[in-house]
N, C-alpha and C positions, 0 to 999 in steps of 0.2 A: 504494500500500500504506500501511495504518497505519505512523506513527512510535510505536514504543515507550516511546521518552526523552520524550515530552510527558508534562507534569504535575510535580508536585510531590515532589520528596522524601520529605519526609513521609508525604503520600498514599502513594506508591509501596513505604513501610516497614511502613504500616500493615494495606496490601491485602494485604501480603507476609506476615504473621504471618497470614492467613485462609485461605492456598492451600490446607493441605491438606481444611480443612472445602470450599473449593470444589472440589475435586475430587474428592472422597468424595460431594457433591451431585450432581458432573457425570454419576459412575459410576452414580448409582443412580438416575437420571433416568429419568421414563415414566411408568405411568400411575399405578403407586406414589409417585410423586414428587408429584404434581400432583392436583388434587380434579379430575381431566377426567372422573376413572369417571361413569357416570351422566347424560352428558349436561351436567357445569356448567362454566362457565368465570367463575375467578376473577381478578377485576380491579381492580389498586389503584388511587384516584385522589386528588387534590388534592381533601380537602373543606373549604370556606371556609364562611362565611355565606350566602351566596347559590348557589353549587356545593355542597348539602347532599346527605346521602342519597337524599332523595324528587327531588330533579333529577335527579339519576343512576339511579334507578330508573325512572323516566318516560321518560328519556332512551333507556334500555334495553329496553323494555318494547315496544316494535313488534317489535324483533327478538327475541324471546323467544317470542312469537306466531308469527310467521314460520314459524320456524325447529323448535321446540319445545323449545330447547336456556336453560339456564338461568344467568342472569350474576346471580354472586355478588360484592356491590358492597364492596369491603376499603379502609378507611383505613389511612396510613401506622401502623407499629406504635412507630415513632418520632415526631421531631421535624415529620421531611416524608417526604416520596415521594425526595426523592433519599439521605435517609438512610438508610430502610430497607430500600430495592432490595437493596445493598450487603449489608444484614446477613442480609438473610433468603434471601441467595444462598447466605453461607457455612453459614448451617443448611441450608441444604434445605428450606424451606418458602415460596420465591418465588412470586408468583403468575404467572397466564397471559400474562394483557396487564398492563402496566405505565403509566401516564397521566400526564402536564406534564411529564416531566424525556427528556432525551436520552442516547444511548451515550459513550460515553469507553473507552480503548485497555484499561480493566479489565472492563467490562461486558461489550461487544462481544462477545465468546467465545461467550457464555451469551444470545445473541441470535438470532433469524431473521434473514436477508436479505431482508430486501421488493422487492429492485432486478428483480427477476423477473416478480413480481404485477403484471400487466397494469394492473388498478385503481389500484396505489400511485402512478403516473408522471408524472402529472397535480394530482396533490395539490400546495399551494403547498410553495414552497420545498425541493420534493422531493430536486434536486441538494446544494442548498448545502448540505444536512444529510449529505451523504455521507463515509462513511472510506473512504478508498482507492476502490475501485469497486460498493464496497456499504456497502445504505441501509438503516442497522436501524431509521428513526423516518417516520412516517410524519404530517401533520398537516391539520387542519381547516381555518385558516386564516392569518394572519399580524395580528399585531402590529406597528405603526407605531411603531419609535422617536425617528426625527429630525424630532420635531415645535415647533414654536413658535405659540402661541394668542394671540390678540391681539384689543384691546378698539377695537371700530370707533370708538366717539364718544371716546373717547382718541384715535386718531388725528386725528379731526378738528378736536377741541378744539389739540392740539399741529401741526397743521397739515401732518399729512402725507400724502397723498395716494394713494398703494401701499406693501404690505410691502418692505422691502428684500430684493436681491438681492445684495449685496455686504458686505464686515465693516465698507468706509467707508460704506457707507448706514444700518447696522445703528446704529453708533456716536452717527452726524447723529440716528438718531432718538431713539436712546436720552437723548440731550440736550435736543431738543424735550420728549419727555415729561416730563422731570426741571422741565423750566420750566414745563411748564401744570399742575406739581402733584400726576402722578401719580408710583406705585412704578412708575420706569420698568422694570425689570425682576422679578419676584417671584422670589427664590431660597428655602431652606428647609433648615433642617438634616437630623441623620441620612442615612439613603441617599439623600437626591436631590441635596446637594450636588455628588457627585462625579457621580453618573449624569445630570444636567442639561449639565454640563458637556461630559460626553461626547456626551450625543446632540444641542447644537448645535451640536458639530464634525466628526461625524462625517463629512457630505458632503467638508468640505474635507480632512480627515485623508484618507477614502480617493482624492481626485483627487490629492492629494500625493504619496501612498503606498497605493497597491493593495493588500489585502489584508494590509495591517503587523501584524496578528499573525505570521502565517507568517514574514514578514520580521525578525520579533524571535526567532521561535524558531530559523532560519537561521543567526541572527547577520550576517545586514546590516542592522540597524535597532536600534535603542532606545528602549522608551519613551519616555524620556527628551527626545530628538530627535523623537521624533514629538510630543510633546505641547505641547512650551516654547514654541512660539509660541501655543498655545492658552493656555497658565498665565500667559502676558504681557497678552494679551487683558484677560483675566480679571481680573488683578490691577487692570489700568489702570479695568477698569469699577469695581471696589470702590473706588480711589481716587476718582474723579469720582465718587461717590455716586449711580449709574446703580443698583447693588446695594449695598442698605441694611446693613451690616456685622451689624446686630441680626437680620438675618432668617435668619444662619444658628443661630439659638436656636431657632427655630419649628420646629414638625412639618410633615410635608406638607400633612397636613389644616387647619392654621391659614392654610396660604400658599395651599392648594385656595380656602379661604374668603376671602382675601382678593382673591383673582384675581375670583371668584362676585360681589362685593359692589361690583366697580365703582371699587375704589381704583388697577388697575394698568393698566400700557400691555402689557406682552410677558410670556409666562409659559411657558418653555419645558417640555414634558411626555412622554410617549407616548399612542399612539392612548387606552388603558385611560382617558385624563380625557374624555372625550368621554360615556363614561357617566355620569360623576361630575356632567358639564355636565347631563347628562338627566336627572338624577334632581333637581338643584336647580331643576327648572319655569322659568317667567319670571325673564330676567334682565333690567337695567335698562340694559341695551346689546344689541347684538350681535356676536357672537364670530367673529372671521376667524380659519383655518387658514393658516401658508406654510412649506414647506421652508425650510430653514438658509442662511443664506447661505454663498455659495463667495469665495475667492479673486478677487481682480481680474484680470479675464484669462481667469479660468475660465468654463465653461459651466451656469448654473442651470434647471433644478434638478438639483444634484449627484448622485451616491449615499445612496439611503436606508437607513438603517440599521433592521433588522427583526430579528423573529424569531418561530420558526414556534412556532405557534399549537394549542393544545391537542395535542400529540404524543402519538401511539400507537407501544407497542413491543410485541414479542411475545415470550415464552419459548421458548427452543430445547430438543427435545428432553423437550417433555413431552407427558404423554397428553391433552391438549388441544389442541392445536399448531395444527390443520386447523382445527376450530372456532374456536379464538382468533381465527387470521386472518379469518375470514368475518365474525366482530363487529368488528375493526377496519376491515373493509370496509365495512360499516356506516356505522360513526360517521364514514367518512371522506368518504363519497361520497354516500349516500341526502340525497337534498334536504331532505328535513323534520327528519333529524338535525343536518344541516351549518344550519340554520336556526334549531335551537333553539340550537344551541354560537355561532354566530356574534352572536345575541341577548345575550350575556354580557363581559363586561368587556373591551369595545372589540377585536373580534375582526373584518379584515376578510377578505375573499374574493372577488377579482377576478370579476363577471360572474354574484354572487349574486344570486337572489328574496328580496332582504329589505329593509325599509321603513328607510328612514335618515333621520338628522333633518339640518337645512341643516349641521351642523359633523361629523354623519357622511359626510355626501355629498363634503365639501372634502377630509377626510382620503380616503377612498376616493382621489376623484382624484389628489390626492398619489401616493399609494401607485401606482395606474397609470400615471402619468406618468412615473415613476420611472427613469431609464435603468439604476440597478441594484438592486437590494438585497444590501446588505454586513453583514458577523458584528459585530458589536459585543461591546463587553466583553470578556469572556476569548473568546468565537471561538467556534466551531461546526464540525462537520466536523473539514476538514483544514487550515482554518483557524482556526488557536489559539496564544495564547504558550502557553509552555510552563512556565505556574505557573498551580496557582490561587489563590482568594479574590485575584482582582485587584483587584475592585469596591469592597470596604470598604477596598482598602488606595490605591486612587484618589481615594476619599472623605475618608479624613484628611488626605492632602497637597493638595488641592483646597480641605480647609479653612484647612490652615498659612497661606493667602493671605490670607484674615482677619487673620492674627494676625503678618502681618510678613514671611512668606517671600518672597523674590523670586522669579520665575520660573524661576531656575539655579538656587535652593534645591530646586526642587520637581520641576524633572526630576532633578538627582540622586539627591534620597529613594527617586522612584519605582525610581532604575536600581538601588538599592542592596539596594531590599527585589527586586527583579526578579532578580539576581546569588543574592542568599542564600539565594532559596525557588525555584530552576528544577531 
């Protein structure tokens, strides 16, 4: 069963000034609720630069034929899609199907269960996304987050021969490299400082500790404790100038471009740089993929840390309901959809028809070889600490090490701000 007490204070005060507009929506829910009259179904998704309108209507557009039924394509009326789910719950003008964001113990309510739909079960990541014994998210493919990218003639130039598989080989290299010249490691400020951090530790964090969000939210764990040997790590490479102190000044895109250009050895990322690799043509090396190293003793390659990929949800209780489901069946299973969605910012899919380039093909295998895939960040499911904005508050204390914190500095901050916003 759902845990009610996950999440955040705040959040939970703010949901709570919205109930009765959400239950005045719940009551009057149907076909007056929903633009379903008519045959349409309306769906919001993430529009980016590249995920524009005319994608999403092309995208749509088989099944519109099909079917004869018509998808009405809706940008967030907010900041994102996960801000304005929320809001346009408590008006009553939600739409049918919902795209890129997941349930949480406020949503949920106001959701389908897909755990039934014979089609959903099969979809990646299908379980992990589940609350309690039902699955309101449904998705196309998965995201590779414990990745590490790495420049072959840096290796060879620095004289080392395979990726490491351990944090004592990780270190030997990161040293070699520092001596033939290059940025043995490329870090980068804003969000990737702390989320770098995370996803090369992620394998060893979950072989330490299974599932340690749950375990935090429990109360047998703490950040804290689960981190500080990673923030020691960490610190020790910023001392030995493995990681350049200046680069947490830089954007990602500057440290993207620096990785591009042949000046580094190791450049820890998610599956999403793979495209970024594709679109920059010829490079003046070749680019090796390898999972994160584990613990001495442990077994490589560890747990991957993922997460699922273009997510579908559906509206409960409106007069579209039936049809919504049939378009998220769609996008979620027709081969030619799941090919065009998989074609976009580094999106894999076990056992897909689709043409990958040599650093899509290594991520792939990655990702299959994988003995698990594990929640990252704040968690997924029913695996979750029980606050949120973990990520930008991972990020600040990830940077403190920059700037003098010790490792015991840095798992306290985190347990402190963890205590005051659960």
């Amino acid at each position: 069963m759902m845990s009610p007490s996950r999440g955040s204070a705040t959040r939970r005060a703010a949901l709570a000034a919205a109930v009765p507009l959400i239950l005045v929506a719940a009551c009057s829910s149907g076909a007056g609720a929903s633009s379903g009259a008519d045959g349409e179904i309306r769906m919001m998704v993430n529009l980016t630069d590249n995920l524009d309108q005319a994608y999403w209507q092309k995208l749509v557009k088989p099944f519109e034929d099909k079917t004869g039924l018509k998808v009405k394509i809706e940008g967030p009326t907010g900041k994102s899609v996960a801000e304005s789910f929320p809001q346009q719950l408590a008006a009553g003008t939600a739409p049918d199907v919902i795209q890129s964001i997941f349930p949480d113990d406020d949503t949920a309510p106001e959701l389908v269960d897909l755990g039934n739909e014979a089609w959903a079960k099969d979809t990646p990541m299908f379980d992990e996304y589940a609350l309690g014994d039902r699955h309101y998210a449904v998705g196309v493919g998965t995201q590779t987050q414990s990745l590490v990218y790495y420049n072959k003639k840096a290796f060879e130039k620095a004289g080392i021969t395979a990726p490491p598989t351990t944090w004592a080989e990780l270190e030997t290299d990161l040293s070699r490299l520092k001596a033939a010249g290059f940025t043995a490691m490329q870090t980068a400020g804003d969000y990737e400082t702390g989320l770098q951090l995370q996803q090369i530790y992620h394998p060893a964090l979950n072989q330490a500790h299974p599932k340690w969000q749950a375990g935090v939210a429990d109360g047998e764990l703490t950040v804290g404790a689960a981190y500080e040997p990673a923030f020691r790590m960490y610190r020790n490479w910023i001392d030995k100038g493995w990681i350049a102190k200046s680069d947490v000044g830089l954007s990602p895109s500057q440290a993207d471009g620096n990785f591009i250009a042949g000046k580094v050895g190791l450049y820890t990322n998610g599956s999403w740089f793979a495209a970024t690799l594709g679109k920059a043509g010829d490079l003046p090396f070749e680019v090796g993929v390898f999972s994160p190293p584990v613990a001495d003793g442990k077994t490589h390659p560890g747990p991957q840390g993922a997460t699922m990929a273009n997510p579908y949800m559906v509206r409960k209780g409106t007069g579209a309901e039936e049809d919504a489901k049939k378009l998220v069946e769609f996008l979620v299973t027709d081969p030619a959809a799941v090919k065009a969605q998989l074609g976009s910012d580094g999106v894999f899919r076990k056992d897909a028809d689709v043409q990958q380039t040599p650093v899509e093909s290594q991520i792939q295998g990655i990702l299959d070889d994988a003995p698990e895939l594990v929640a990252v960040g704040e968690g997924q499911g029913d695996v979750r600490l029980p606050v949120t904005g973990f990520n930008p508050k991972f990020t600040e204390v990830a940077q403190s090490l920059y700037t003098g914190a010790s490792a015991a500095d840095a798992a306290k901050a985190i347990d402190q701000w963890v205590d005051e916003n659960r």
